[in-house]
N, C-alpha and C positions, 0 to 999 in steps of 0.2 A: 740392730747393728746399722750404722751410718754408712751408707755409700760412699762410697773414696773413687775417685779419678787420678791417676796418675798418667803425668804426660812427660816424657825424657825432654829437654830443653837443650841446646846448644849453650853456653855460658859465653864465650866471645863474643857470640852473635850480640845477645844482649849486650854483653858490658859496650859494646860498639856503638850502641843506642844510646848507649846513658848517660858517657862522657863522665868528669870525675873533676867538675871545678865546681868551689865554689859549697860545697857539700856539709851539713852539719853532721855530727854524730847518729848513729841510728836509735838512738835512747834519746837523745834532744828531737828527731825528725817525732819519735812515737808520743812523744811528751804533747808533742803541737798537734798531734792528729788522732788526741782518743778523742772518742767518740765520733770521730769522724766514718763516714761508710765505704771510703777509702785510705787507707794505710799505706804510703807507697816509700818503703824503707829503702827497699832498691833501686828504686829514681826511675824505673820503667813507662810510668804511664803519666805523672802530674806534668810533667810536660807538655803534653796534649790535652792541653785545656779547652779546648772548643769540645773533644769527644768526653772529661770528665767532665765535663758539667752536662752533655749528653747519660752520661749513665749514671750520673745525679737524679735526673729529673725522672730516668725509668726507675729508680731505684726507689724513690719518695712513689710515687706510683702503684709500686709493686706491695706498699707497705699499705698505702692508703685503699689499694681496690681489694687484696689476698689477703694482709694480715701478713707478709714474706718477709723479712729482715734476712738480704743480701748486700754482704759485704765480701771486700775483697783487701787482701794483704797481701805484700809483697815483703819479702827479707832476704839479709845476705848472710841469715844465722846458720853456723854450722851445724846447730840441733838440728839430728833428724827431723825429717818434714815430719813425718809420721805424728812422733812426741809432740814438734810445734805446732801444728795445726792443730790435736788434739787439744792442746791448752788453748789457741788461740779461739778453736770453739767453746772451747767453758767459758772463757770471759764472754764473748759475745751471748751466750747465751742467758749469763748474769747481767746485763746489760741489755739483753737485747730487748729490742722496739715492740716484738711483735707478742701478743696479747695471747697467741694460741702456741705458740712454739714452733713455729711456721720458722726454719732459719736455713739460708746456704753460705757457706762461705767460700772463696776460693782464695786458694794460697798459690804466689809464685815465689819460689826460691831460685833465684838464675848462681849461687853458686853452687847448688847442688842440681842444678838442671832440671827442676822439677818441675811439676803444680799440682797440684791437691786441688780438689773438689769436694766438700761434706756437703751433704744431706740430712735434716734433723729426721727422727723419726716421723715427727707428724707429717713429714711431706714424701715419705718412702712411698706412698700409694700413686703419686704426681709425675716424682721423677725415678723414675723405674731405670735397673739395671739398662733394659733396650735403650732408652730414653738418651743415657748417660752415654753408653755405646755410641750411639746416632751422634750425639752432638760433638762425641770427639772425633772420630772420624770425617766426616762431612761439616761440620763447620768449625771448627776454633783451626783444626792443622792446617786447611787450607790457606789461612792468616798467617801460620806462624811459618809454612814454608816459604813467602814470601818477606818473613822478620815486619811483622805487622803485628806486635804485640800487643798495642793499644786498643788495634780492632778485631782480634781474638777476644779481649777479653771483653770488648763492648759488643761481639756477637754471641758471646756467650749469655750476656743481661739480657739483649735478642730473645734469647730462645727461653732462656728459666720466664719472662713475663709472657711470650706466645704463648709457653705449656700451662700457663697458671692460669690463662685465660680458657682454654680449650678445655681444661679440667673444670674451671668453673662453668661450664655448659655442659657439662657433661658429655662430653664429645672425645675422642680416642685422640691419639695422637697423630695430628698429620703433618704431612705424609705417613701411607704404612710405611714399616722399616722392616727392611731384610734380615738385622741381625737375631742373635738367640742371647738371651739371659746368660752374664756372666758369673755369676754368684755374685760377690761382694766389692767388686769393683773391675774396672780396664786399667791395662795399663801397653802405653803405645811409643814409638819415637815422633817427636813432633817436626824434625827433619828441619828445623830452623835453619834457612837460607838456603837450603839445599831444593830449586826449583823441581818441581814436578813436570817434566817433559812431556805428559798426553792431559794436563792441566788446560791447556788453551785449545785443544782439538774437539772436530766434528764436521760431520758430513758439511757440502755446501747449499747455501740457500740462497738463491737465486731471487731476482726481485721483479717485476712482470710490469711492463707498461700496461697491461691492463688494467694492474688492479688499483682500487682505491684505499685511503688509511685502514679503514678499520677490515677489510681483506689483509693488509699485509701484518694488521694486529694478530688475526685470528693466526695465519702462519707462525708468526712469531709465539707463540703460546703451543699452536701442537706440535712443529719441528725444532724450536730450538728450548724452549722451557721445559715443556714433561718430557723431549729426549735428552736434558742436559747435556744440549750442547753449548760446547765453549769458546769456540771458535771466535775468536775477535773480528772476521774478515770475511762475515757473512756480505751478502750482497745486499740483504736489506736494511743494513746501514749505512747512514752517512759515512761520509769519509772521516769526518771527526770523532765519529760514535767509535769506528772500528781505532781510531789511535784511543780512544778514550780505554776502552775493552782492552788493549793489548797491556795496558799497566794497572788495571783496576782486577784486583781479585774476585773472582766468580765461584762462588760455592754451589752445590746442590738443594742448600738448604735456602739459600738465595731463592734457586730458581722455582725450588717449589713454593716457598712462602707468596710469588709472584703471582703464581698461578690461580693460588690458594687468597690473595688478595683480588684479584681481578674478575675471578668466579659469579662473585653479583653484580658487576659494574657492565661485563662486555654489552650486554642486550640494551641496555641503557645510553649507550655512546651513541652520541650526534657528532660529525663531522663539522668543522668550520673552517670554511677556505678565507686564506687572507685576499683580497681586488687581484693580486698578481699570480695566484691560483699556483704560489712557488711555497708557501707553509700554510700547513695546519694542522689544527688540536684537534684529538678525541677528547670530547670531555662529555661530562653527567650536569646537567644543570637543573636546577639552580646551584653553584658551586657551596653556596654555606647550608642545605641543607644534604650534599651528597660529596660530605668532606673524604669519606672512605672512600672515594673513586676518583684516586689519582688521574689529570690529565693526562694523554701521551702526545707528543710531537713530533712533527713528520714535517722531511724536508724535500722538494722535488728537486733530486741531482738524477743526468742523464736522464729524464724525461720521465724519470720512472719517483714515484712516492718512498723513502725510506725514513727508517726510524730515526728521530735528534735525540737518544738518551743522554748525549753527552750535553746539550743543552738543559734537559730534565734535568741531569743530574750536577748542572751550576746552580740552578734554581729552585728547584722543590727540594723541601724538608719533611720528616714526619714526624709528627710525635707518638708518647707511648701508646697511643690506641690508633696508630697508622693513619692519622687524620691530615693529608697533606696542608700545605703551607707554604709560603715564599720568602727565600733569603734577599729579606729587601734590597740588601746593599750590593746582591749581583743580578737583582731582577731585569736588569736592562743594559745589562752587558754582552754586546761583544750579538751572538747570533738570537742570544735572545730577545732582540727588540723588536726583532717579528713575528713573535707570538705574542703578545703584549696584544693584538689586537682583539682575540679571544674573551681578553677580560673585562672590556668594556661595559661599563653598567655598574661596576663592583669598586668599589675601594678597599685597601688594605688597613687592616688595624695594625698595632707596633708590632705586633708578632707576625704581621706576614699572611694572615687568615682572610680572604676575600669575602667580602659582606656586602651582598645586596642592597641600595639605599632605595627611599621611597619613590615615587614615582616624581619622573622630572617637572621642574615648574615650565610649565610654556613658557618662561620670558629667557630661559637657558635657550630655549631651541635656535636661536639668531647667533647665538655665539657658537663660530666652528669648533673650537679645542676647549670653551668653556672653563673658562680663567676670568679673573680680574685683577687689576693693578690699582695699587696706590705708588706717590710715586716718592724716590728719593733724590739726592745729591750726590756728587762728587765734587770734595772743596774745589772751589775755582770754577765748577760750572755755573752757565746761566741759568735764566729760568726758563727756556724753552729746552734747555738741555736735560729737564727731567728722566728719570729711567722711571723703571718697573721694577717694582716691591710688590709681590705677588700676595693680594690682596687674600684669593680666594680660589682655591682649584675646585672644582664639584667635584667630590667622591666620587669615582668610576667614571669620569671626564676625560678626554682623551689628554689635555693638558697633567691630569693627575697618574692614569693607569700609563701614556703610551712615554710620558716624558720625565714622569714620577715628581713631579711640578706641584707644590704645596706650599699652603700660607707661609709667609715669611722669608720665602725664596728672594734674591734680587737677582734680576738677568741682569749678566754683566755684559753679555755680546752673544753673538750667533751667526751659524755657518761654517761650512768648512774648513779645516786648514786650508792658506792659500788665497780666501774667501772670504775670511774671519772679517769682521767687524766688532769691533769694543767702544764700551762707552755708549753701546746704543741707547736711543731715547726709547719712550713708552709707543709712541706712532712706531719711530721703527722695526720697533719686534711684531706689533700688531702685523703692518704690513708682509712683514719676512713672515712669519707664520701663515698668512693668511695665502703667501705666494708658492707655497711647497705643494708640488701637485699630492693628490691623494694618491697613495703607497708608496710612497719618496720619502727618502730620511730627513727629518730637520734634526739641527742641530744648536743647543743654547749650550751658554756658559754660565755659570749662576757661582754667586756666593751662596754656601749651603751652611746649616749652622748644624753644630754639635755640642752638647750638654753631658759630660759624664762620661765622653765617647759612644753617646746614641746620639742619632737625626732627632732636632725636636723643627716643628715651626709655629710653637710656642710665642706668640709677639712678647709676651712679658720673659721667658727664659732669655731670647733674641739679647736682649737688654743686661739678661746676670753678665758682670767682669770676669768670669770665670768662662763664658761660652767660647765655642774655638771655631773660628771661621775657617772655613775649605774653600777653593775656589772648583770648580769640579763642570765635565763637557758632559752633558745628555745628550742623548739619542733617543729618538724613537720615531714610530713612521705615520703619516699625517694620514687622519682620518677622511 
């Protein structure tokens, strides 16, 4: 027998989300998206494109490392869920990808308030009645009491590729879980928008001018993660972390996965202070061989060291096997241009993956920020009026990590508002750069190019008629 989930849905809440322009038939939407591994008849989730192409990429994953073909549907059909999900698993299963019979599906019906969860036989040993328990309770409601139904169901991908992974280890499911075997499935209210009032509480945590990062790490791990606490307004946050906290939902299953990820990284953390002794990262180095060991950031407000998760979490990504990563296009935004000096040595590949390069050539060491320029025109300058066409950043170069400064860039000007300078020459940016004391912000202007709506600095794309110029302010803080 198939394991079934059922979870009560609020219907307004959803249709609130969904909106109602603009909409083809749901028999022309299903025409467009067979064989697709998302079905979204009810308009619930293709919206949030940035998290569907997230549970894309676990879902191709899940096929490729388990053999699991997970899919998900959403419908406004009045058939019983029951009926429709039953049929909608036989198709899937004539159809499906997976070689062993390895399948999940989940269904949401937001006008019957529902969602279904199957389980094929071959995976009843994987995800066990407790299993299915656990994850409704503790992680998908948490989401949908806050009407986060997109990251319900991308914490749900979460947890079927965690448990497929643990199974393939042969390893129990962790965390233990309190509940008992239901027979043949759960069934719960999912409380959609109705907030949970002891959702954000917990003892307080006080932050010690004594201690250093990885001290206030280890706190953070035994008081606030294995006690599940949720408290946004702990003291060993920044002040941005706790506004961050106050609107970001925190599940149990969160905090233990945290735990449960950290486990082999903590004894391995080396502290790095930046010159002004006001941030810094725990991190495992070398970074590309100890990619499962997320950095952590720490900011010195009130004298005391507290946690930047709200910075971390501008900037670090993971992928399906939790191997961090950086979203280049906010890597240096806003508070995080002060941890940028942690990565020196490393350059990023397009995906944001920090990679080691060989060993410096002695003729870099003369150059501060380790750049070079070629140069161009603006019609009607002269020829002493040349700029900087940014020749060449060295990989992991302070001009490349702290300024994100790569081939094919042109500085169009630099310095602060107020301050500002355009038009500058190639001397003059040399000079300006060379004039910013170390841990002092500089600041350029640059034409940045884009191809397809990605960064390239490609000299020959620079050149396709289709490339879309940005004019765009960097920051970062001199070496």
């Amino acid at each position: 027998m198939r394991k079934i989930l059922f979870l009560t849905l609020l219907s307004v809440a959803i249709l609130l989300l969904t909106g109602c322009e603009n909409k083809t038939t749901e028999t022309e939407h299903s025409e467009k998206s067979m064989g697709k591994i998302v079905i979204d008849d009810a308009y619930v989730l293709l919206h949030h494109k940035e998290m569907m192409k997230m549970y894309r990429d676990y879902n191709e994953q899940m096929l490729k490392d388990f053999d699991i073909d997970f899919r998900v549907v959403t419908t406004m059909s009045k058939e019983d869920i029951n009926t429709f999900a039953n049929k909608a698993f036989a198709e899937l299963q004539a159809e499906s990808r997976s070689q062993s019979g390895k399948a999940l599906l989940l269904v949401v019906n937001p006008l019957q308030d529902k969602v279904r969860l199957e389980v094929s036989m071959a995976l009843e040993p994987v995800y066990t009645d407790a299993y299915i328990s656990y994850v409704e309770r503790k992680g998908m409601v948490p989401y949908l009491r806050d009407s986060k139904i997109s990251d319900g169901v991308y914490m749900m991908t979460e947890l079927a590729r965690d448990r497929a992974y643990e199974a393939s280890l042969g390893k129990e499911f962790m965390p233990p879980m309190e509940s008992k075997s239901i027979g043949g499935g759960a069934k719960t209210k999912a409380h959609i928008g109705s907030v949970d009032v002891d959702a954000k509480k917990g003892v307080s945590v006080q932050a010690k001018s004594s201690e250093q990062p990885k001290a206030v790490l280890q706190r953070y791990i035994s008081e606030v993660l294995q006690k599940h606490n949720k408290n946004p307004d702990l003291d060993i946050y920044t002040d941005a972390t706790k506004a961050f906290f106050r609107k970001w939902t925190v599940t149990e299953v969160n905090q233990d996965h945290e735990v449960h990820n950290l486990a082999p990284c903590t004894s391995k953390m080396t502290a790095l202070y930046d010159s002004s002794d006001s941030h810094a990262v725990l991190a495992v180095k070398p970074y590309d061989k100890h990619r499962q060991c997320s950095p952590y950031f720490f900011k010195k407000e009130q004298g005391k060291w507290k946690l930047d998760i709200a910075s971390m979490a501008q900037v670090l990504r993971f992928n399906h096997n939790m191997q961090f990563h950086f979203d280049i296009s906010k890597r240096l935004e806003g508070e995080a241009i002060y941890y940028a000096f942690a990565f020196d040595g490393y350059g990023f590949d397009g995906n944001g993956y920090p990679r080691k390069y060989r060993k410096e050539d002695p003729e870099w060491k003369k150059y501060r920020w380790k750049y070079t320029c070629n140069g161009y025109y603006h019609p009607g300058d002269k020829k002493e009026d040349m700029h900087c066409w940014i020749k060449y950043a060295l990989p992991g170069g302070p001009a490349n990590v702290r300024l994100g400064l790569g081939g094919g860039d042109k500085i169009y000007g630099f310095g602060e508002e107020g301050n500002r300078k355009m038009k500058v020459t190639i001397g003059e940016l040399i000079d300006y750069l060379n004039s910013v004391p170390s841990g002092e912000v500089a600041t350029v202007v640059l034409e940045h190019y884009y191809l397809n709506g990605k960064e390239t600095h490609d000299f020959d794309a620079i050149l396709n008629p289709n490339v879309e110029v940005r004019y765009e302010t960097r920051q970062g803080i001199a070496p």
